[in-house]
C-alpha positions as CSV (number, residue, x, y, z in Angstrom):
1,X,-27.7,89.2,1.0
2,X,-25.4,86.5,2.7
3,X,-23.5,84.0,1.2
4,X,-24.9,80.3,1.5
5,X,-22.5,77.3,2.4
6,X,-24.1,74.5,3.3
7,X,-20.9,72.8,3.6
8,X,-19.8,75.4,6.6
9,X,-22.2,73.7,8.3
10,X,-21.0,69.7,7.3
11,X,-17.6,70.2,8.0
12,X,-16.0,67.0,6.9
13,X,-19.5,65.0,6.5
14,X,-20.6,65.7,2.9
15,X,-24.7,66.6,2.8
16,X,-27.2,64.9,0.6
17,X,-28.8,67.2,-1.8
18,X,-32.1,67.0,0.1
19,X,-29.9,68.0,3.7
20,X,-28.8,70.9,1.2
21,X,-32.4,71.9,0.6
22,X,-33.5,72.1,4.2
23,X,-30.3,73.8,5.4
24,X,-31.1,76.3,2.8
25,X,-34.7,76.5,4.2
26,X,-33.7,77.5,7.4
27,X,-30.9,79.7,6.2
28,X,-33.6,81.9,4.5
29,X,-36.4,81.7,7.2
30,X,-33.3,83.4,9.7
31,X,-32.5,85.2,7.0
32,X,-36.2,86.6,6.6
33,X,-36.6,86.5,10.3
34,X,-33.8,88.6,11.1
35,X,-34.3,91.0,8.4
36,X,-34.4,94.9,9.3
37,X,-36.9,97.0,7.4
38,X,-36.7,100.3,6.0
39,X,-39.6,102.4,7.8
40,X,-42.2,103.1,4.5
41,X,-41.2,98.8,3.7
42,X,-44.7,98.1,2.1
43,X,-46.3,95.6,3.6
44,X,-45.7,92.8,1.7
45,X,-42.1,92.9,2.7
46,X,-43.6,93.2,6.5
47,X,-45.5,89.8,6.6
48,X,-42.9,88.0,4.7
49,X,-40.5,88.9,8.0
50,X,-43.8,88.6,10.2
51,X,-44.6,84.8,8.3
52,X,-40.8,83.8,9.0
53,X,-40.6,85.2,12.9
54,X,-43.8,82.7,13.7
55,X,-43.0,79.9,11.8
56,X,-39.6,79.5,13.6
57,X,-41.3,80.1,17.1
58,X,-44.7,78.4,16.8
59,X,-44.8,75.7,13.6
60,X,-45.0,72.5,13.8
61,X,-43.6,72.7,10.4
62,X,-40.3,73.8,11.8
63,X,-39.6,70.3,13.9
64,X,-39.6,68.6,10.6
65,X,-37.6,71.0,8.3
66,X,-34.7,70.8,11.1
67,X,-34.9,67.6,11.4
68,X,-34.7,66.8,7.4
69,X,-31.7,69.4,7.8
70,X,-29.8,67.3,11.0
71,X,-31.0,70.3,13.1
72,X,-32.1,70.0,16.8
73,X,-35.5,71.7,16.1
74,X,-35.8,72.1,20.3
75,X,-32.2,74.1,19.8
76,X,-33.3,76.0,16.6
77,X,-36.7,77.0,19.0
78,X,-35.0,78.0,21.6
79,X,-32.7,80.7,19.2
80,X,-35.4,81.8,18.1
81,X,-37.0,82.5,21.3
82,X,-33.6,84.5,22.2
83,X,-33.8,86.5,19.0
84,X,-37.0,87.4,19.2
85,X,-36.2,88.7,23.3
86,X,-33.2,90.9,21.5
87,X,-35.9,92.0,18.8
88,X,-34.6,90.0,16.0
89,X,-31.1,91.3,15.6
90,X,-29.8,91.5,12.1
91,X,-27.3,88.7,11.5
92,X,-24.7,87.7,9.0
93,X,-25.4,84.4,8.6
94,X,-22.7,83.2,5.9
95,X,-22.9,79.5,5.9
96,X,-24.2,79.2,9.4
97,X,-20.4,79.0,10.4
98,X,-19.7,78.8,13.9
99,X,-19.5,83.0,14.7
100,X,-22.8,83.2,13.3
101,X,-24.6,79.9,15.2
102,X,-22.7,81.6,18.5
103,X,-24.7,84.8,17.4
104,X,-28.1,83.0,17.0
105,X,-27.0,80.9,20.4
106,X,-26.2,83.9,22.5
């Protein structure tokens, strides 16, 4: 599993606690989303991944969490929408530093 740094993503702008949470939110929706899954994954595993893929493309849900978190949800939509064209690559998403957001981006 990937390391979580919220403050990766702050640079010199301390977060709130409650930024913190929703950063951490969406680190582990991408996290689920981008998962890769062993062929006999039970299915359990499968809808978890499934659950996180459609909440970042088609939930309402998602506008609010990235905003709470200082995210463009529109942005955050529209990587989505590119991961899901590249069949949700697996990413290393330490921190959400800036490799990994060009990753998402590209």
């Amino acid at each position: 599993m990937s390391r979580y740094d919220p403050d990766a993503i702050a640079g010199d702008t301390p977060l709130t606690p409650e930024k913190r949470l929703w950063c951490a939110v969406l680190f582990r929706i991408l996290q689920d989303a981008c998962r890769s899954l062993p062929p006999k994954a039970d299915n359990a595993a499968k809808v978890e991944r499934d659950q996180a893929r459609s909440w970042l493309l088609n939930s309402q849900d998602m506008r609010i969490v990235c905003e709470l978190a200082g995210f463009d949800p529109d942005a955050m939509r529209e990587a989505a929408q590119k991961l899901e064209h590249r069949d949700w690559p697996a990413l290393k998403l330490d921190g959400l530093v800036p490799s990994a957001q060009a990753k998402i981006a590209a």
